[in-house]
C-alpha positions as CSV (number, residue, x, y, z in Angstrom):
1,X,35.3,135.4,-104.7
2,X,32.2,134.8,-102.7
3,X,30.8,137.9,-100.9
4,X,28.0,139.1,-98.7
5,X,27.2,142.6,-100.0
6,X,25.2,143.9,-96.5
7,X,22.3,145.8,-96.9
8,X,22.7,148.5,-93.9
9,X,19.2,148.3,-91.5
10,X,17.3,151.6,-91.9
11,X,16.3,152.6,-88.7
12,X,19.2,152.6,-85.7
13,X,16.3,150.7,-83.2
14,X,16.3,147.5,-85.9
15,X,18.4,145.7,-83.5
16,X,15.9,145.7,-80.9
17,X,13.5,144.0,-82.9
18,X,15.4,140.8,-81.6
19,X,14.3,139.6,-77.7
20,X,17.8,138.5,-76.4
21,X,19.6,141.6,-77.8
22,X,16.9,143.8,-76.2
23,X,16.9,142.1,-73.2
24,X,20.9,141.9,-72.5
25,X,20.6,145.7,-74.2
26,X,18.5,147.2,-71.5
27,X,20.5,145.4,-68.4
28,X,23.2,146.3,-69.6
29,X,22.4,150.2,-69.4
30,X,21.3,149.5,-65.4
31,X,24.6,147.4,-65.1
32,X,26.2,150.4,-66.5
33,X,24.7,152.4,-64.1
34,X,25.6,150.9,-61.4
35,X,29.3,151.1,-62.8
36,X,29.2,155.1,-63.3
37,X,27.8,155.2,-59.5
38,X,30.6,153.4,-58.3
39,X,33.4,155.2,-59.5
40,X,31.7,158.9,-58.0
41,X,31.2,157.0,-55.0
42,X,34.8,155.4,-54.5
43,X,36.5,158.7,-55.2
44,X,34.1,160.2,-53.0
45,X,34.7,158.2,-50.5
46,X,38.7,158.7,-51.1
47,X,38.5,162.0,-50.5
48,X,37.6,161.1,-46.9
49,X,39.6,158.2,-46.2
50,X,42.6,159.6,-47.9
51,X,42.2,163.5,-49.7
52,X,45.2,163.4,-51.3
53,X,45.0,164.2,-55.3
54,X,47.3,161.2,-55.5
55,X,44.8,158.6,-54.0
56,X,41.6,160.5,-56.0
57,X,43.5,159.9,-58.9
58,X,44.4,156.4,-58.1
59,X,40.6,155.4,-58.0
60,X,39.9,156.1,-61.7
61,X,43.7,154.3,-62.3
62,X,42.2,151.1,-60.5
63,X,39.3,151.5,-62.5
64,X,41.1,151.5,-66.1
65,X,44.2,149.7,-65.7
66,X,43.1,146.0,-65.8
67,X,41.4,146.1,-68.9
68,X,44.7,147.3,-70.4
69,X,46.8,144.5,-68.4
70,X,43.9,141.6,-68.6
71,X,42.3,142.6,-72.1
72,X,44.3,139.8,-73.9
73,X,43.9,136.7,-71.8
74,X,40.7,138.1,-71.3
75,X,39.8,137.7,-75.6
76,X,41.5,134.2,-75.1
77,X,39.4,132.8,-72.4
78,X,36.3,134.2,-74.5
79,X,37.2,132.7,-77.5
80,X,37.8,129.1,-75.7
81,X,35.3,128.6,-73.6
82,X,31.2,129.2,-73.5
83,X,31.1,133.0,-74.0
84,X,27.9,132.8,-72.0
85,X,28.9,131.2,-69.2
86,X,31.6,132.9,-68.6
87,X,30.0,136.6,-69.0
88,X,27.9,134.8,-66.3
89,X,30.7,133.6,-64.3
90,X,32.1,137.4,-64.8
91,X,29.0,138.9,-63.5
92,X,28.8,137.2,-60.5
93,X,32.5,138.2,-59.4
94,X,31.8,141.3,-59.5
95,X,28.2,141.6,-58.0
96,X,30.3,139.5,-54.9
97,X,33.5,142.4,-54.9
98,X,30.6,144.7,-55.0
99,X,28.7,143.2,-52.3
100,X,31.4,142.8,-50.2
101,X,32.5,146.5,-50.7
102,X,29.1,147.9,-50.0
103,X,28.9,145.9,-46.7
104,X,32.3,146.5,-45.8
105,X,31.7,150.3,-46.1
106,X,28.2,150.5,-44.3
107,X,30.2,148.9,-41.1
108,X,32.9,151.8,-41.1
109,X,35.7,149.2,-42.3
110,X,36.5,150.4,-45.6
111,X,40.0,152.0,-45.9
112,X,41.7,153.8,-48.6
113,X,44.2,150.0,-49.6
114,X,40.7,148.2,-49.5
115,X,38.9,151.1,-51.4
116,X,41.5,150.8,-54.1
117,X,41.7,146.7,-53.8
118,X,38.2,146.1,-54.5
119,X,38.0,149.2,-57.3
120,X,40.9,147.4,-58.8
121,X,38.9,143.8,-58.8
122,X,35.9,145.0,-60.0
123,X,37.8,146.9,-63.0
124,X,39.7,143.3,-63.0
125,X,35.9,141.7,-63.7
126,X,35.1,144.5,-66.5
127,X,38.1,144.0,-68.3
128,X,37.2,140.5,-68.2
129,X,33.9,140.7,-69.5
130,X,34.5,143.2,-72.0
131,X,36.2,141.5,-75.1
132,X,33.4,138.7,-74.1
133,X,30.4,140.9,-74.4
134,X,31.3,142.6,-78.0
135,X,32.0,139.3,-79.1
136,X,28.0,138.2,-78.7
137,X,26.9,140.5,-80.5
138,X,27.2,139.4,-84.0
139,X,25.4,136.6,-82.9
140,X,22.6,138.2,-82.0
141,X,21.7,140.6,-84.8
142,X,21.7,140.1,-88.4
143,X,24.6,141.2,-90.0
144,X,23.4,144.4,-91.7
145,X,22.1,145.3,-87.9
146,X,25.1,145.1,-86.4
147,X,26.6,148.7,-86.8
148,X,23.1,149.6,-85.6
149,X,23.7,147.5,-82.6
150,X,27.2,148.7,-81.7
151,X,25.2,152.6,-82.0
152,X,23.2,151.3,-79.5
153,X,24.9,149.8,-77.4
154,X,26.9,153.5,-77.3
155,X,24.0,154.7,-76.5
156,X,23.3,152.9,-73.7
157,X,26.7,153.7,-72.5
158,X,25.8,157.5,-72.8
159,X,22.8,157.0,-71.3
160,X,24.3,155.4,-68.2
161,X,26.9,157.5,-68.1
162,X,24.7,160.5,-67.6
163,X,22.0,158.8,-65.2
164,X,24.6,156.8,-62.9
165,X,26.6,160.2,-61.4
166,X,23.2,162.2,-60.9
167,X,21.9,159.3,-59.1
168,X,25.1,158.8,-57.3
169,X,25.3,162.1,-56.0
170,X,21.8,162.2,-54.4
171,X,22.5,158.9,-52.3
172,X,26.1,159.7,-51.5
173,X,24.4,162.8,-50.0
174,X,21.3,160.8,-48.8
175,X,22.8,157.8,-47.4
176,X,26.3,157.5,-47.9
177,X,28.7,155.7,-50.4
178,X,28.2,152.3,-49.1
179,X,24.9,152.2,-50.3
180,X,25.7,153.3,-53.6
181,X,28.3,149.7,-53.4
182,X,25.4,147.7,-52.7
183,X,23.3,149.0,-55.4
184,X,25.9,148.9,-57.9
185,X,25.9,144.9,-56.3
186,X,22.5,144.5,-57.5
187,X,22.2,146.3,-60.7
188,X,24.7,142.8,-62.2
189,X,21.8,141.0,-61.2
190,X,20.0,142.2,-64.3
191,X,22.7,141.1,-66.8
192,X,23.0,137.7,-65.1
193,X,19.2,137.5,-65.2
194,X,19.0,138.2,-69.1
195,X,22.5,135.9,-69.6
196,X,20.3,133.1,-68.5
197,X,17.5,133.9,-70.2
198,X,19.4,133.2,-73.6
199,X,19.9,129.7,-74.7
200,X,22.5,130.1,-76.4
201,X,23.4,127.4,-79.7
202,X,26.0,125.0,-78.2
203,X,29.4,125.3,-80.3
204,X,30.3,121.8,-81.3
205,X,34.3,120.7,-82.1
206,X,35.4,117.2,-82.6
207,X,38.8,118.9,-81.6
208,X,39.7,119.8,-77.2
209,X,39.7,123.3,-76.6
210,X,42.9,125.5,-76.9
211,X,45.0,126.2,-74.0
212,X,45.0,129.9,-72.6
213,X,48.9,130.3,-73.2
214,X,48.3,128.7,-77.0
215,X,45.1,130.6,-77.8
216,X,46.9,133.7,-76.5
217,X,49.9,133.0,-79.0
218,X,46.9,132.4,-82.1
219,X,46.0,135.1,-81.1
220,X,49.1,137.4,-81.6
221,X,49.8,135.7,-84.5
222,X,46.3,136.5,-85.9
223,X,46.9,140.0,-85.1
224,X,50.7,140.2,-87.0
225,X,49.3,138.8,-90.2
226,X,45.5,139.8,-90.6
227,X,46.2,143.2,-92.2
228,X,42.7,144.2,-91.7
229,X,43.0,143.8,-87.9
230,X,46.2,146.1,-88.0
231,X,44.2,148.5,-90.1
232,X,41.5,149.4,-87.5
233,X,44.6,149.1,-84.7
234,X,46.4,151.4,-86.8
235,X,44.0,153.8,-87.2
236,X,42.9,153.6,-83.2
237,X,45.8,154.6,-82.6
238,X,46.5,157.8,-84.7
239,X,42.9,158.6,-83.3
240,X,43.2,158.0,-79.7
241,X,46.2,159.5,-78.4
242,X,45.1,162.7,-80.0
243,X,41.5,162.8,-78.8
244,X,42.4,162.0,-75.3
245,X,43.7,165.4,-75.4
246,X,39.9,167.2,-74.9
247,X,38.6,164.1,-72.4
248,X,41.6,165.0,-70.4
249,X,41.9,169.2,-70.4
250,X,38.4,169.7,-70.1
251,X,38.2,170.1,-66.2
252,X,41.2,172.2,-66.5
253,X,39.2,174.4,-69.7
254,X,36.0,174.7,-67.3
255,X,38.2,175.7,-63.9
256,X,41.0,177.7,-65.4
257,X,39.8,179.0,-68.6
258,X,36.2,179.7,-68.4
259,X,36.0,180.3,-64.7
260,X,33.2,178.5,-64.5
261,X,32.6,175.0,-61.6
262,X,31.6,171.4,-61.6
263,X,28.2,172.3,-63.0
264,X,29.6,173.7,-65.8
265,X,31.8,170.8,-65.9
266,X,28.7,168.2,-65.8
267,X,26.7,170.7,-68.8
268,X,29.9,169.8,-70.8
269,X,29.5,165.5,-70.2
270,X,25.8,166.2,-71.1
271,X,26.5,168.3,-74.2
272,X,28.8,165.3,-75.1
273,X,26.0,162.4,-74.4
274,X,23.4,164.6,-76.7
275,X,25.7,164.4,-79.7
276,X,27.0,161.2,-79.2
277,X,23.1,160.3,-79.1
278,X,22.7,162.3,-82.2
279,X,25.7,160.5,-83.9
280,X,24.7,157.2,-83.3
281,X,21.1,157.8,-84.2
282,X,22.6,159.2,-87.6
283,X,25.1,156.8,-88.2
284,X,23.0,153.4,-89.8
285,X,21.2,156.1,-92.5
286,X,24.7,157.5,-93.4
287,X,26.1,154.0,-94.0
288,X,23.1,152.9,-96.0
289,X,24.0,156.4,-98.0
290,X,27.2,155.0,-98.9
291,X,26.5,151.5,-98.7
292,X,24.1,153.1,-102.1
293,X,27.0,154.7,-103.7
294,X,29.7,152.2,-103.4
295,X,27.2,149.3,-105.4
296,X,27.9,151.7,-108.4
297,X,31.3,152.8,-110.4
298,X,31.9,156.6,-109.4
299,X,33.9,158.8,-111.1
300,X,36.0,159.8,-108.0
301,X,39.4,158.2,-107.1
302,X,38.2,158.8,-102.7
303,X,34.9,156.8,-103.9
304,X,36.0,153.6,-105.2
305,X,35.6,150.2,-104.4
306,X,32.9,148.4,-102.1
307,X,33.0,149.1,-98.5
308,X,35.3,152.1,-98.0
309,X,32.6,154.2,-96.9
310,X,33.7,153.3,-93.0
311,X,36.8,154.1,-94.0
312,X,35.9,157.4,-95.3
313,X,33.8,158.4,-91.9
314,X,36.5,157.9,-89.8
315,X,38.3,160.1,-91.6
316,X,35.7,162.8,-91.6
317,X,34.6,162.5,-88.1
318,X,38.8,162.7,-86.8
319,X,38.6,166.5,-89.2
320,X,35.3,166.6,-87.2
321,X,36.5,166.3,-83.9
322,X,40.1,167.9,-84.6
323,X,37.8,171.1,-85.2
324,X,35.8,171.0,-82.5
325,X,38.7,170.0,-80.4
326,X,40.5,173.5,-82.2
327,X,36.8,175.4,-80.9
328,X,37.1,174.2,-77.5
329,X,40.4,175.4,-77.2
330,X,39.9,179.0,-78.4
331,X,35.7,179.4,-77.3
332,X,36.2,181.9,-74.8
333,X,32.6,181.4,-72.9
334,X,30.3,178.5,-71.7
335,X,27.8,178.8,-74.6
336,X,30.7,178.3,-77.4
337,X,32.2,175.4,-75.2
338,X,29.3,174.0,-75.0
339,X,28.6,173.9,-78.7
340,X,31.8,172.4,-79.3
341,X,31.2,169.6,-77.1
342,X,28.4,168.1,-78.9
343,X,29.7,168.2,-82.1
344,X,32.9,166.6,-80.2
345,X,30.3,163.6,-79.2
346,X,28.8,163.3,-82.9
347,X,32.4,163.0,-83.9
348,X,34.2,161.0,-81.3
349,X,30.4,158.3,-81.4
350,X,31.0,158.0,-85.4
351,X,34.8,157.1,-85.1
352,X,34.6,154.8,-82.1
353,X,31.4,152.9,-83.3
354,X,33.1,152.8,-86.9
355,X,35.9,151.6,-85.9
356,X,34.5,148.7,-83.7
357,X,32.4,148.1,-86.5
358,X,35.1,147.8,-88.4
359,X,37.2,145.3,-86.4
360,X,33.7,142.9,-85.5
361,X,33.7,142.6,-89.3
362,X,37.5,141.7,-90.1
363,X,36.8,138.8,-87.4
364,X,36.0,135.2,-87.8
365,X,34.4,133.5,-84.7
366,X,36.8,131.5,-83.6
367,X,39.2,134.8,-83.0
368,X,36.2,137.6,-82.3
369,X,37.1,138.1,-78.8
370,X,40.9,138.0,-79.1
371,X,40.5,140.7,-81.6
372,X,38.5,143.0,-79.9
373,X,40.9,142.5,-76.8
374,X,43.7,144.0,-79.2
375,X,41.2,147.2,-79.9
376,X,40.3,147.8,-76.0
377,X,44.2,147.3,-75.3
378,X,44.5,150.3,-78.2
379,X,41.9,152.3,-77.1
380,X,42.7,152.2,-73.5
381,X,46.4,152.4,-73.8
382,X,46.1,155.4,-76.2
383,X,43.6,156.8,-73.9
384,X,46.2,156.4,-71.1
385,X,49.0,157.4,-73.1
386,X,47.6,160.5,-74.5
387,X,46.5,161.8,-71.4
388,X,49.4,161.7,-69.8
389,X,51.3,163.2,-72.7
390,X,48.5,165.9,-73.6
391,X,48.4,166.8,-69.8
392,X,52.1,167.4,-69.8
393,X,52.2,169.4,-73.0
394,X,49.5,172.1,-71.4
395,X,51.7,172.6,-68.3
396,X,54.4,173.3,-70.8
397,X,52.8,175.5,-73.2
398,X,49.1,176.0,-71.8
399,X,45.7,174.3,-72.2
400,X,44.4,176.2,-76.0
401,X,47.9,175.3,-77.1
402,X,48.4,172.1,-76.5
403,X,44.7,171.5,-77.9
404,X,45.8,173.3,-80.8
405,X,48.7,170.6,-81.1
406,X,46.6,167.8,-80.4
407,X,44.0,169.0,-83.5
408,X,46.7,169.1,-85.7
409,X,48.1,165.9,-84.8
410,X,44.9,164.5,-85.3
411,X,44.8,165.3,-88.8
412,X,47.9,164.6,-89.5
413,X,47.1,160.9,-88.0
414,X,44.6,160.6,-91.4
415,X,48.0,161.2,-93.7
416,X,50.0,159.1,-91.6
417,X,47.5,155.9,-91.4
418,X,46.0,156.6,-94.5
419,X,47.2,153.7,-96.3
420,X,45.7,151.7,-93.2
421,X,42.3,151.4,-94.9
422,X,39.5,150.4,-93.2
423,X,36.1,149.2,-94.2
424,X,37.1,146.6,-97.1
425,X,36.1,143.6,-95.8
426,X,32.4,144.0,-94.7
427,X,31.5,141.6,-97.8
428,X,33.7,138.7,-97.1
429,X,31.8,136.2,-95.5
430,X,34.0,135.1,-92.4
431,X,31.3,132.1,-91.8
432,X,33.3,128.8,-91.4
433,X,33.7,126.4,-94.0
434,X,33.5,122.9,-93.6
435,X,35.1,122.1,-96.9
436,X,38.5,121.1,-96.2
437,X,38.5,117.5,-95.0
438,X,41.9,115.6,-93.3
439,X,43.5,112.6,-94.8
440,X,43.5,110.9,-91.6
441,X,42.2,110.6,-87.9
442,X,44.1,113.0,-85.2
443,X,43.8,109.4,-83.0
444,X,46.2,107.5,-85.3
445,X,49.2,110.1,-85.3
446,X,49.2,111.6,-81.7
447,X,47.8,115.3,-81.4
448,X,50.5,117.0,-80.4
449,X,53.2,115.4,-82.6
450,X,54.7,118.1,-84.6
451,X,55.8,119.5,-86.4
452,X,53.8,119.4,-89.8
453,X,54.9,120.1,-93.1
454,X,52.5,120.5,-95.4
455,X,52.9,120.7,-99.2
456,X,50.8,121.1,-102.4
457,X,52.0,120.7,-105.7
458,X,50.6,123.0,-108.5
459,X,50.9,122.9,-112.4
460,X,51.3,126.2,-113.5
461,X,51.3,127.3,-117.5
462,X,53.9,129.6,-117.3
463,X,52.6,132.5,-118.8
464,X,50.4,132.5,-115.7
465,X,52.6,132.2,-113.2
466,X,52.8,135.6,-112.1
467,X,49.4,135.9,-111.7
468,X,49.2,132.9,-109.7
469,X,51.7,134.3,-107.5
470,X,49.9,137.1,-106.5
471,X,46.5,135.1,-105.6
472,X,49.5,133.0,-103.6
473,X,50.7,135.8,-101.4
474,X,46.9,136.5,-100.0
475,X,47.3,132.3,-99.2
476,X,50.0,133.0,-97.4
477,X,48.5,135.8,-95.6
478,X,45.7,132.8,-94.8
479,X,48.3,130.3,-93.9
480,X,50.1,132.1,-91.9
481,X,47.6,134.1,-89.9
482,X,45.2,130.5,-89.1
483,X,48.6,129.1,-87.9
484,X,51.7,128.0,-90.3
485,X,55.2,129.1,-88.7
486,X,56.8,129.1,-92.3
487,X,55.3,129.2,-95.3
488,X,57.2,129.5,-99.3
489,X,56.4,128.9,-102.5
490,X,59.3,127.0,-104.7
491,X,60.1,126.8,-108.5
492,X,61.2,123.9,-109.7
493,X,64.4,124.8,-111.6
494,X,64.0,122.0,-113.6
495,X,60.6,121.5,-114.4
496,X,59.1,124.9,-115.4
497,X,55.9,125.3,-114.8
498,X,55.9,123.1,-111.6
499,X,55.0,125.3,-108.3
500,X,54.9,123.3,-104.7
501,X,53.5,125.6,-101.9
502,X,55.1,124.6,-98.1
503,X,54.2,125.3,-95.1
504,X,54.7,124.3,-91.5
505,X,52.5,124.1,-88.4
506,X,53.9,123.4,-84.7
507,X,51.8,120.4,-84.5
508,X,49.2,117.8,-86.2
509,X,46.2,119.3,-83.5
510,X,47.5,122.8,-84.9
511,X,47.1,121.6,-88.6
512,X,43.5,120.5,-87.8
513,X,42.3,123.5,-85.9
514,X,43.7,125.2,-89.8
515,X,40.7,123.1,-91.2
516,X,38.6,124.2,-88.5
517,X,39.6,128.1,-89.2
518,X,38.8,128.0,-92.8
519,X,36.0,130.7,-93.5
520,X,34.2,130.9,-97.0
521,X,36.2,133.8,-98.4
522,X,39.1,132.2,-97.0
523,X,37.9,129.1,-99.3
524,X,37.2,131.0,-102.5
525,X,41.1,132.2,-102.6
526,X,42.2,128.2,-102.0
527,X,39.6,127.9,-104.9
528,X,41.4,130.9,-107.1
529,X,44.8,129.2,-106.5
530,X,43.6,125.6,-107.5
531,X,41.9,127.7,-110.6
532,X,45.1,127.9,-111.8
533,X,46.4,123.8,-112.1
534,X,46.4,122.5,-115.4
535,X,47.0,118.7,-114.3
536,X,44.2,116.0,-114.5
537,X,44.5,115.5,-111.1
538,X,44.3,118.0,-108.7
539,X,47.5,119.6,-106.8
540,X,48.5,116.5,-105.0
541,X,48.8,117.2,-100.8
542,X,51.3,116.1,-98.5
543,X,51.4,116.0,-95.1
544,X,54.7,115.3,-93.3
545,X,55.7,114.5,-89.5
546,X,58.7,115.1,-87.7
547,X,60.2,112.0,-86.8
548,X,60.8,111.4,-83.1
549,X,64.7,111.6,-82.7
């Protein structure tokens, strides 16, 4: 098999090297900005319109809860259209919403329906633009840059997350929260400005485009049957519900259990930022580490294999947090907390940029976006989910408690997902591969004529037969996943020896978009299974129509 062993970039600012990535990097951190000033000034603003805790808490829920409802047509669009026009086209809706926001609140017209309306639309235009946005990325760094890139790109985040509230505050108390709309307005000007600037390569198909409600069914399908998709979900999941525990207590921990206020409160996010700075600045130099040991046979069972390093920080960094998590709880005074809280950002940066990492790397192009929809629907859900639930548990048994609980749970989230490895398939090389031709023009059969039954017809030696099986099941995997409803592999009874693979796609365009899905490594296990034919000829192909009755 055919594999790109990546060579890890040694310095966590390699990424920057490269104009467009810079360039969308740094307006992105302003866009951010902007972002983190609207949501202190819309639940400012609440609190006048409407003070209820209800409709303060219904800001950050209008914030949050599209990318969880639009995160998967969202990875569909993305995938089937021109990512950069529509990031652009994304942009621009929400530099209007914003706009119209700002202007609707510096005439005295804003109430607390519109307030949450246009919070909701905006977070509508985020969740949007999101899966789009990590999808560029592997285009625009080299490979062995990219977990650098995603580091960086979490940096930015922090960055903006600490700048945008400070600012906030001084021209809520300046000027008023309507200005703070209208800045937030202009600071998408920057990313639209540096989505221009890219000229991006045009993505050429012979084949039209997919359909939303089609490309959204690929990609569920890709999802059910790429098992190193469901890894990374898997483990996002055992990760997430249990973290959200410390993101949601800890104004509850400063206010009830340290006595201390919102200054306090904003030390804390700070403390976070500096190690998740710290984390993602240490991150590229720990995979390169064991990116070193992993090229070698080790001696140790938990350091085998090629690429399970990622595997084995996210394992680390969940003990990592869990801990800090178990400090927090039980740290009795500011200083302690505080302590806690940047080793809880080294931790929660090395899990969440290894796990995007991760699920970037399991992607092909043609699904990037719709796979990185499924990880923001995991993270946000268990985000959501575990909030809820962890916020619940502490009014039942109290805050250290249910921290306690939420430590242990994270740990045993490792044992329970552990088989969920992560990490194996940064070799593969997921670029397409032009190598598997049709027998004959869409045009003469009618595109959506289906369905297709495909068979191939293999001469096995029998003593190799279970062998070829097993390269067969990880062609199923591929079948199934690129798009076959059904797929078997038959004996013949009669004629030992002779194996005929069948499979079955909803229609002829389907069966071609299969060619069009083929990656190398995808290609090298075709090649494995066709290794195995002992005829002169090679396995003979047929492709069969349903018949119009």
């Amino acid at each position: 098999m055919s594999v790109t062993v990546p060579h890890p970039a040694a310095s966590p600012w390699a990424p920057l090297r490269h104009r467009v990535y810079r360039m969308l990097w740094i307006a992105s951190i302003v866009s951010n900005i902007g972002s983190w000033m609207h949501e202190v000034g819309a639940g400012w603003l609440m609190t006048s319109l409407a003070p209820s805790p209800l409709m303060v808490a219904l800001v950050q829920a209008a914030t949050t809860a599209p990318t969880f409802l639009l995160a998967l047509p969202a990875g569909a669009l993305a995938d089937i259209v021109d990512r950069r026009r529509y990031l652009i086209a994304s942009q621009v809706w929400m530099m209007v919403v914003a706009g119209l926001l700002g202007a609707l609140t510096l005439a005295g017209l804003t109430s607390a329906p519109l307030l949450l309306l246009f919070t909701f639309a905006l977070g509508a235009g985020t969740a949007m633009m999101m899966p789009a946005w990590g999808a560029i990325t592997p285009e625009l760094v080299a490979r062995s840059e990219l977990p650098a890139a995603i580091g960086l790109n979490t940096i930015g985040m922090n960055v903006s997350r600490a700048v945008g509230p400070a600012l906030a505050g001084l021209i809520v108390a300046a000027s008023g929260p309507g200005m703070v709309f209208v800045l937030n307005a202009l600071s998408f000007l920057a990313v639209i400005v540096a989505l221009k600037n890219w000229q991006r390569p045009r993505q050429t198909s012979e084949l039209p485009a997919e359909r939303l409600a089609g490309a959204v069914r690929a990609g569920l399908r890709y999802a059910r049957h790429a098992p190193e998709l469901r890894a990374v979900l898997a483990r996002g999941s055992a990760f997430f519900v249990f973290a959200s525990a410390s993101w949601a207590l800890l104004p509850l921990i400063v206010r009830q259990e340290l006595r201390s206020g919102p200054g306090t409160y904003g030390l804390f996010l700070a403390c976070m930022g500096i190690g998740a700075i710290g984390g993602a600045l240490l991150l590229p130099r720990l995979n390169i580490r064991l990116a070193q040991r992993d090229s070698v046979p080790l001696a140790h069972w938990w350091e085998r294999g090629r690429g399970e390093g990622r595997d084995r920080i996210v394992a680390a960094a969940t003990v990592l947090y869990a801990l800090a998590m178990l400090a927090l709880a039980h740290s009795g005074s500011v200083l302690a907390a505080g302590a806690a809280m940047v080793v809880t950002g080294l931790a929660w940066i090395s899990v969440v940029s290894s796990l995007m990492t991760a699920t970037q790397t399991a992607l092909p192009g043609w699904v990037r976006a719709r796979g990185l929809a499924f990880f923001w629907v995991v993270f946000t859900g268990g985000m959501a989910a575990g909030s809820a639930l962890w916020g619940q548990v502490a009014t039942w048994v109290g805050i250290p408690a249910a921290l306690t609980l939420a430590s242990a749970g994270a740990v045993v989230g490792i044992g329970a997902t552990w088989r969920y490895r992560i990490g194996r398939h940064d070799v593969a090389d997921l670029s397409p591969s032009v190598r598997w031709p049709t027998t004959m023009p869409a045009d003469e059969l009618g595109m959506d004529r289906g369905p297709v039954m495909v068979t191939v017809e293999y001469r096995i030696e029998p003593a190799r037969i279970r062998e070829f099986t097993q390269v067969m099941k990880k062609l199923r995997t591929i079948r199934r996943r690129d798009g076959a409803f059904m797929w078997e592999l038959f004996d013949d009874i009669e004629d030992s020896g002779r194996m005929v693979e069948c499979f079955m796609v909803e229609s002829w365009l389907e069966h071609l978009r299969q060619h069009e899905r083929v990656t190398v490594a995808d290609r090298d296990v075709s090649d494995k299974a066709r290794s195995f034919h002992i005829g002169e000829e090679p396995p003979k192909v047929t492709h069969l129509l349903a018949g119009n009755l």
